[in-house]
C-alpha positions in Angstrom: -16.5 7.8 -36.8 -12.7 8.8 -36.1 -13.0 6.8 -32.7 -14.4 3.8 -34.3 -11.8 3.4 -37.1 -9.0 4.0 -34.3 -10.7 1.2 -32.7 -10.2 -1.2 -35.3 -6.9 -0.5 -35.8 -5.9 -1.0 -32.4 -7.8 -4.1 -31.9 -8.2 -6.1 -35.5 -9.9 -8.9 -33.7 -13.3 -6.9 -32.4 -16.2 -8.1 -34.0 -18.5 -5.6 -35.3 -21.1 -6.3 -33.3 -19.5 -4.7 -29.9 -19.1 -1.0 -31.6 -22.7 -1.8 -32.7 -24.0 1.8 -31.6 -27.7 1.3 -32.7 -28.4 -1.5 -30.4 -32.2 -1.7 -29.3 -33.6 -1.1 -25.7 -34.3 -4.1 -23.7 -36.6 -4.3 -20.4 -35.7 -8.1 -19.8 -33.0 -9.5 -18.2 -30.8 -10.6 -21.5 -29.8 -6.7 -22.0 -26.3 -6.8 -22.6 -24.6 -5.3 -19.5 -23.1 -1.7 -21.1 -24.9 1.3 -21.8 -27.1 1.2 -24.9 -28.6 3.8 -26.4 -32.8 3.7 -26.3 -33.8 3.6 -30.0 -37.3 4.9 -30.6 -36.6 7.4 -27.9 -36.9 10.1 -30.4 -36.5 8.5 -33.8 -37.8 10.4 -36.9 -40.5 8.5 -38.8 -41.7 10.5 -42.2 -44.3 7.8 -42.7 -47.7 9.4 -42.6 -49.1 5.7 -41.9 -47.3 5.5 -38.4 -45.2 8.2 -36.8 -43.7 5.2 -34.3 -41.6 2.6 -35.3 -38.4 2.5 -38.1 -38.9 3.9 -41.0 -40.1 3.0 -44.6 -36.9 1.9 -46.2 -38.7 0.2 -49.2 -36.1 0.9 -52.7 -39.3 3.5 -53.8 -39.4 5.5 -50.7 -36.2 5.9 -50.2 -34.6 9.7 -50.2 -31.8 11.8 -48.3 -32.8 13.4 -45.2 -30.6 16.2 -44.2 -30.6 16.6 -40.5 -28.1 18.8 -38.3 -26.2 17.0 -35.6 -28.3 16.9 -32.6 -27.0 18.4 -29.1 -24.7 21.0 -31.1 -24.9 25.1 -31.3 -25.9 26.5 -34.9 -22.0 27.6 -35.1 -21.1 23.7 -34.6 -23.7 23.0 -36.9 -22.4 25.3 -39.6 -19.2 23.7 -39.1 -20.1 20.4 -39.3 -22.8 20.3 -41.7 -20.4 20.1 -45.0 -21.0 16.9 -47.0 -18.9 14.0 -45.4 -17.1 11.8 -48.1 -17.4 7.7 -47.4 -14.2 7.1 -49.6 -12.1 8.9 -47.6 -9.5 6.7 -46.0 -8.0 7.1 -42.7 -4.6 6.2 -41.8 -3.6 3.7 -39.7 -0.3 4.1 -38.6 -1.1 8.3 -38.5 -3.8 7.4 -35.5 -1.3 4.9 -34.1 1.2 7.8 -33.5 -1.1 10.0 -31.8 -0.2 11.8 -28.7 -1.2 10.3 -25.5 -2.0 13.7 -24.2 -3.4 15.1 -27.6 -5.7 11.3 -27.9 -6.8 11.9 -23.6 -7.2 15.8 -24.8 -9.9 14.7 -27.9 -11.0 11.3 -25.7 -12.1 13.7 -23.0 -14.8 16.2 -25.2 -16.5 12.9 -26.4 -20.1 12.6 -24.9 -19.7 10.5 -21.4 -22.0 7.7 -22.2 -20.5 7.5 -25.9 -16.7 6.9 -23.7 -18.7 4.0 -21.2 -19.1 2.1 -24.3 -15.9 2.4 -25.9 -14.3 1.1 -22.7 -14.6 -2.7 -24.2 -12.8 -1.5 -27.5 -9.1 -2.4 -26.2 -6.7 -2.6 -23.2 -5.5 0.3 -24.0 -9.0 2.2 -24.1 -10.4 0.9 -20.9 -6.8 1.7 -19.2 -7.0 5.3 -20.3 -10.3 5.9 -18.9 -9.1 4.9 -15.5 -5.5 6.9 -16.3 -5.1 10.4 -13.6 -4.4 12.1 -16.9 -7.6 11.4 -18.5 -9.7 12.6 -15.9 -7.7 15.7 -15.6 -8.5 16.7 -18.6 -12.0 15.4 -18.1 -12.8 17.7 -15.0 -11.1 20.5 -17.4 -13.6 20.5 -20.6 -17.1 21.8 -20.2 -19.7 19.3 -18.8 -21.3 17.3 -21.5 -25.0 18.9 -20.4 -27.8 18.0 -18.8 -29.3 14.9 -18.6 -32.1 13.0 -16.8 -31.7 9.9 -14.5 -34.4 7.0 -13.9 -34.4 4.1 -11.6 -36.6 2.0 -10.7 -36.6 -1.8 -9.6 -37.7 -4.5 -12.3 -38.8 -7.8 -10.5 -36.4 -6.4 -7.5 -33.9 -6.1 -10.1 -32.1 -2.1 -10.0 -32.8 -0.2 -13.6 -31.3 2.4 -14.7 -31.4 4.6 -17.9 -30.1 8.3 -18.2 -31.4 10.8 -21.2 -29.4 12.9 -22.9 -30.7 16.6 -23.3 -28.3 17.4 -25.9 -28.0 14.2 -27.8 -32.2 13.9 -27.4 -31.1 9.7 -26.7 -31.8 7.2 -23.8 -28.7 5.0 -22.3 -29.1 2.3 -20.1 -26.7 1.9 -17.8 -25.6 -1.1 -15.9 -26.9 -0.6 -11.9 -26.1 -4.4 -10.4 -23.2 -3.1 -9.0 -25.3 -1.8 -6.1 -25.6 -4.2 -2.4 -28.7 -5.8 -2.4 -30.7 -3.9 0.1 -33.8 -1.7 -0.4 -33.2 1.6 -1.3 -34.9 4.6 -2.8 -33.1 7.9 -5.0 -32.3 10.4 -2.8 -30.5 12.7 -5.7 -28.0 13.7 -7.8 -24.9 16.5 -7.6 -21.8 17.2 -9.9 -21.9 13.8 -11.6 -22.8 11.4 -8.6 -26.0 9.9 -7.2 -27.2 9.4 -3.6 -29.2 6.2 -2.6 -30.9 5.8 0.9 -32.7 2.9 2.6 -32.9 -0.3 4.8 -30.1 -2.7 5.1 -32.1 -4.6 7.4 -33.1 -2.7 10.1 -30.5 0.1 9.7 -31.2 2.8 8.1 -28.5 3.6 5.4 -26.5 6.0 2.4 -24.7 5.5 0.0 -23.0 7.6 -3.2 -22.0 6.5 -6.1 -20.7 7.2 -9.4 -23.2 5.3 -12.5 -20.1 5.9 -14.8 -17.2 4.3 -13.0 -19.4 2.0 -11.5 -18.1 2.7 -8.0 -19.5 3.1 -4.7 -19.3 3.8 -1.1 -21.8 3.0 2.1 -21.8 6.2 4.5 -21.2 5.9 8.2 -24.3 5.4 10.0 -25.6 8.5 11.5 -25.4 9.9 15.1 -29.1 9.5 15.6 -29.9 6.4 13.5 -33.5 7.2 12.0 -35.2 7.2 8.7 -34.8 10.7 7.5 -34.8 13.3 4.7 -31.6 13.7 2.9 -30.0 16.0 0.2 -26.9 15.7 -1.5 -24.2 18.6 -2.5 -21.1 18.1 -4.4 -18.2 20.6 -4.0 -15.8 20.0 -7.1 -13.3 22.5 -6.6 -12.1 20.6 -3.7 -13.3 17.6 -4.9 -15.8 17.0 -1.7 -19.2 16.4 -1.2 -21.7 16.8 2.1 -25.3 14.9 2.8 -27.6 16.8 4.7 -29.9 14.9 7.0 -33.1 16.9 8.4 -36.5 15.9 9.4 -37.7 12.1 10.4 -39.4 11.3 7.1 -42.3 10.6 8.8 -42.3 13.8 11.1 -42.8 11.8 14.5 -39.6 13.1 16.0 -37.9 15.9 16.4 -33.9 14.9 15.8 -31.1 17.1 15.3 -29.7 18.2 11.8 -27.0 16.1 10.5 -24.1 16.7 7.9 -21.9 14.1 6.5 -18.6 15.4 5.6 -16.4 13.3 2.6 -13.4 14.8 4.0 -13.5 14.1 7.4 -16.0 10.7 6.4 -18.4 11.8 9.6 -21.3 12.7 10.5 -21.6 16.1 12.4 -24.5 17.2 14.7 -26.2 20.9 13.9 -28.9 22.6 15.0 -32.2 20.8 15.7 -35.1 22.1 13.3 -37.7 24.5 15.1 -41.0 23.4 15.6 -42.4 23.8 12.5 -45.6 22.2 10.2 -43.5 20.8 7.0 -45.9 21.4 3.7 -43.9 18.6 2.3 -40.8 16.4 2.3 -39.6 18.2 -0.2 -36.4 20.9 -0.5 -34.4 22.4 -2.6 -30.4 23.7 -1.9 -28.9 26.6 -3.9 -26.1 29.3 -2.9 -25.0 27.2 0.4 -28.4 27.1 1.9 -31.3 24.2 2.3 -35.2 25.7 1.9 -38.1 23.8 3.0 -41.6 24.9 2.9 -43.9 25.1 6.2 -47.6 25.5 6.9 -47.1 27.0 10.6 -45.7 29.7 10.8 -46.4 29.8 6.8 -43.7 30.1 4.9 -39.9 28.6 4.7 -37.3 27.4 6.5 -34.0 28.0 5.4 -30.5 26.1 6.7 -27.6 27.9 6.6 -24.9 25.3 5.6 -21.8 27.4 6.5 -23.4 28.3 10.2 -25.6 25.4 11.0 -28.3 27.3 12.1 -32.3 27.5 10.8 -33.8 30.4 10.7 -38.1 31.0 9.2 -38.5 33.1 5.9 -42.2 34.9 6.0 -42.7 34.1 2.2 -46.3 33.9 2.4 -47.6 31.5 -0.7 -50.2 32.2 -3.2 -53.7 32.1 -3.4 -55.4 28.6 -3.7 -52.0 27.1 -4.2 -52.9 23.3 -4.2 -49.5 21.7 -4.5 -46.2 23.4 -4.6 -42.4 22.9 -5.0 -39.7 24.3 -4.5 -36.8 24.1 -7.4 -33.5 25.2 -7.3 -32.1 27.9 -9.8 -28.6 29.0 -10.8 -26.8 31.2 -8.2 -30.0 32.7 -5.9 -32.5 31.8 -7.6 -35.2 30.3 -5.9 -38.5 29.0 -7.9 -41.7 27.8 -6.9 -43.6 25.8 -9.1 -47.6 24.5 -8.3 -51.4 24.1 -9.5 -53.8 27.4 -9.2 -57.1 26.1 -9.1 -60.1 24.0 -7.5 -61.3 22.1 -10.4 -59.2 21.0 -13.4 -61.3 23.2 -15.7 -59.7 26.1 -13.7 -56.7 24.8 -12.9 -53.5 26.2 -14.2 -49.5 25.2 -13.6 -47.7 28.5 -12.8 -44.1 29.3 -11.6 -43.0 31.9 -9.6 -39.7 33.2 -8.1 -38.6 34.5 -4.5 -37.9 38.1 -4.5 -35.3 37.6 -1.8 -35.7 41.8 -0.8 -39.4 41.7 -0.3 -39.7 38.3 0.7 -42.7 37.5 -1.8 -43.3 35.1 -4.5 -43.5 36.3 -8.1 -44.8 34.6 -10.4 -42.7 34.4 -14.1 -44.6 31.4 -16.2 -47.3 29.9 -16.5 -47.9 26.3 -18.0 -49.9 26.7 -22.2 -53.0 24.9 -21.6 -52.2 22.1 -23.5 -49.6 21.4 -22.1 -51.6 21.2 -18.7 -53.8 19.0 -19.9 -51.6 16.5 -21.9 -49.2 16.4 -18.4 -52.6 16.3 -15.8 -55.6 15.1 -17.2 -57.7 14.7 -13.8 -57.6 17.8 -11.9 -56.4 15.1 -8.3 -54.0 13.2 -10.6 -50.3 13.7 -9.0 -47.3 15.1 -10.3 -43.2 15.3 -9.8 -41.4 18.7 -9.9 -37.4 19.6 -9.9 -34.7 21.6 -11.6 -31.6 22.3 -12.0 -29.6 24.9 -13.9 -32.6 27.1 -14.5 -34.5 23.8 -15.8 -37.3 22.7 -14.7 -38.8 18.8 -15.2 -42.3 17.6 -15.0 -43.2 14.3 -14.7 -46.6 12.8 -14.6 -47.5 9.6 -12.7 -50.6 8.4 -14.6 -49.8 9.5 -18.0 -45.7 8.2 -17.9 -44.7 11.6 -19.5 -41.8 14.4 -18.9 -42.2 18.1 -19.8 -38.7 20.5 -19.8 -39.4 24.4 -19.0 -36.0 26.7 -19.9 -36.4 29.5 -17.3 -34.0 31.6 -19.6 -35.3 30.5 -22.6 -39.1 30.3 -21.6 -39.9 27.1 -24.1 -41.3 24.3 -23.0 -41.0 20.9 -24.5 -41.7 17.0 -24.2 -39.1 14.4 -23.3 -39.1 12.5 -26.4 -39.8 9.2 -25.5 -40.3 6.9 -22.7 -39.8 9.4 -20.2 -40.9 6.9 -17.2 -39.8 3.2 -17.6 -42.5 2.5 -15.1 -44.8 3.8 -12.8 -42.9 3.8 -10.0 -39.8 5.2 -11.6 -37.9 7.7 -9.8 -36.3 11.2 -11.3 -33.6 13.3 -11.0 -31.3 15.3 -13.0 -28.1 14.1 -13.5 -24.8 15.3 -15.0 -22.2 12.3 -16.2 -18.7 12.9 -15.4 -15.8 10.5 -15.0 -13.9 12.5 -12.4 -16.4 12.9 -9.4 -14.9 10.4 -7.4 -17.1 9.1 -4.5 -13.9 8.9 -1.7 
């Protein structure tokens, strides 16, 4: 409210319609090219008739719903909930005044996507956004929180949208600032996103950041072959690495690769021993890549510091159909799976690595009806990753997402469109203006 009345004084001549901030969501191509918020992504219908849609705003029906701001503690809450007074007036020529660092300073704790929008306000706005300044301050304040990331391709077309944990909204965001080529998520660290994929015949990288709307293609590798890669970012010095391991289809056996920002090269490690990969996929956390393995049964662990792999006799558990392995804060290492033949049996449970013993232990289980509303078929497939001690659940059939707080133990739904389509790839994803991609 502050931002958009300093935005009409700085710029008399915006229409209305560009500070618009309940736009709807579009899936054609006539979406305006900015980041919208998703309406009905979460919307609050009292109507006992229909619990989708707006809401009854007839003159009879009509009554004050008090509702705390969403995305903030209960002490912000208690700050903020006061009554908030329409006829108060804000001064013009007090805003104009404002100090550059004090306006970056308050500009910087405003939710990312909420400052992607505001970029069209003025010259001055968009200006500050790209200002050293600003992003100092920016990489100072506490991240914004957790959100998710989808993309997928519409009529060959890159989407993206990006939900908002705290703020419980969608955003699209603008991706046709991507080359042309086919390319498939590979992840997402400390506010930037890894693509890889075919330009051509060459297999390819490439990082960007979704907020700045800037890009890089990596060097092509040493040993140029379609393979498994994982992304770290290093923001105290401002650095990021890509990890390439196994050929993604497990023909050959090529050496471990790891592409430096600083240095912009790709260094040859280790080749991975012999090993039967479970599956494709790993997880990174305190400087070291995991992957699980049939033969010898277990894990494989890469030391990033050393550049060495050495096996992990974790032995799994019992009638474990599927598993994955998620990334925790600090240590923690999670592995998350179906128990079960038949899906009148089958249960999700999650278990930790006791890094001492070398064993699993399990610490949650999936509620039954949450198990059933995710899987409904006991074969039907499933996504599984984390980050920060969160853990997200997608379904491929039923087009619905599922949030477990390790710390919290709760579990609840993504509210809303939590797959744009069936082919729609996930990651988490933290928005920040200051992870540059050079």
């Amino acid at each position: 409210m502050t931002m958009d009345a300093a935005a009409e004084s700085s710029e008399s001549r915006l229409s209305s319609s560009q500070l618009n901030k309940n736009k709807p969501f579009h899936n054609d191509e006539s979406c305006p090219k900015e980041v919208l918020p998703v309406r009905g992504c979460g919307s609050r219908n009292t109507s006992p008739s229909g619990r989708i849609g707006s809401r009854n705003t007839s003159p009879s029906r009509q009554k004050v719903v008090k509702t705390k701001p969403r995305g903030l503690d209960e002490e912000t809450v208690a700050t903020f909930g006061k009554a908030v007074h329409p006829d108060v007036q804000m001064e013009d020529n007090i805003w104009a005044m404002l100090p550059e660092d004090l306006f970056n300073e308050i500009l910087a704790r405003v939710p990312p996507f909420m400052i992607f929008r505001l970029r069209s306000v003025c010259k001055r706005w968009n200006s500050i956004l790209q200002d050293n300044s600003f992003l100092k301050f920016h990489s100072e304040v506490p991240s914004h929180g957790p959100c998710l990331l989808t993309f997928w391709k519409n009529s060959q077309t890159p989407q993206c949208s990006v939900f908002s944990l705290p703020l419980k909204t969608w955003y699209r965001i603008p991706f046709n600032f991507l080359p042309q080529w086919a390319f498939w998520l590979v992840g997402s660290s400390g506010g930037l996103v890894c693509f890889s994929g075919l330009d051509g015949l060459i297999f390819r990288a490439l990082v960007c950041n979704p907020l700045t709307q800037t890009w890089r293609t990596l060097p092509s590798m040493n040993y140029n072959q379609q393979r498994q890669l994982i992304m770290v970012v290093d923001r105290t010095d401002k650095s990021f690495k890509v990890i390439a391991t196994s050929d993604i289809y497990g023909d050959k056996s090529l050496p471990t690769e790891v592409y430096d920002s600083k240095i912009d090269k790709w260094t040859v490690h280790q080749i991975m021993p012999a090993v039967n990969l479970c599956s494709s996929k790993m997880a990174y956390c305190d400087s070291r890549l995991y992957l699980e393995t049939l033969s010898p049964l277990g894990l494989m662990m890469y030391r990033l510091d050393s550049g060495y792999w050495e096996h992990i006799p974790a032995k799994f558990p019992r009638s474990l159909l599927d598993g994955y392995l998620v990334a925790g804060t600090q240590k923690r290492l999670f592995l998350v799976g179906r128990i079960g033949l038949y899906s009148t049996l089958q249960s999700m449970r999650i278990w930790e690595l006791d890094h001492a013993k070398i064993m699993w232990v399990e610490i949650s289980r999936m509620p039954p009806k949450y198990f059933r509303a995710l899987l409904r078929l006991s074969a039907e497939r499933f996504e599984c990753f984390g980050q920060d001690n969160l853990i997200c659940f997608t379904s491929w059939n039923q087009g619905k997402g599922l949030i477990y707080d390790v710390e919290k133990k709760v579990w609840s739904w993504i509210a809303g469109c939590a797959l744009q389509s069936y082919n729609s790839q996930v990651c988490f994803y933290e928005p920040r203006f200051d992870a540059s991609v050079h």
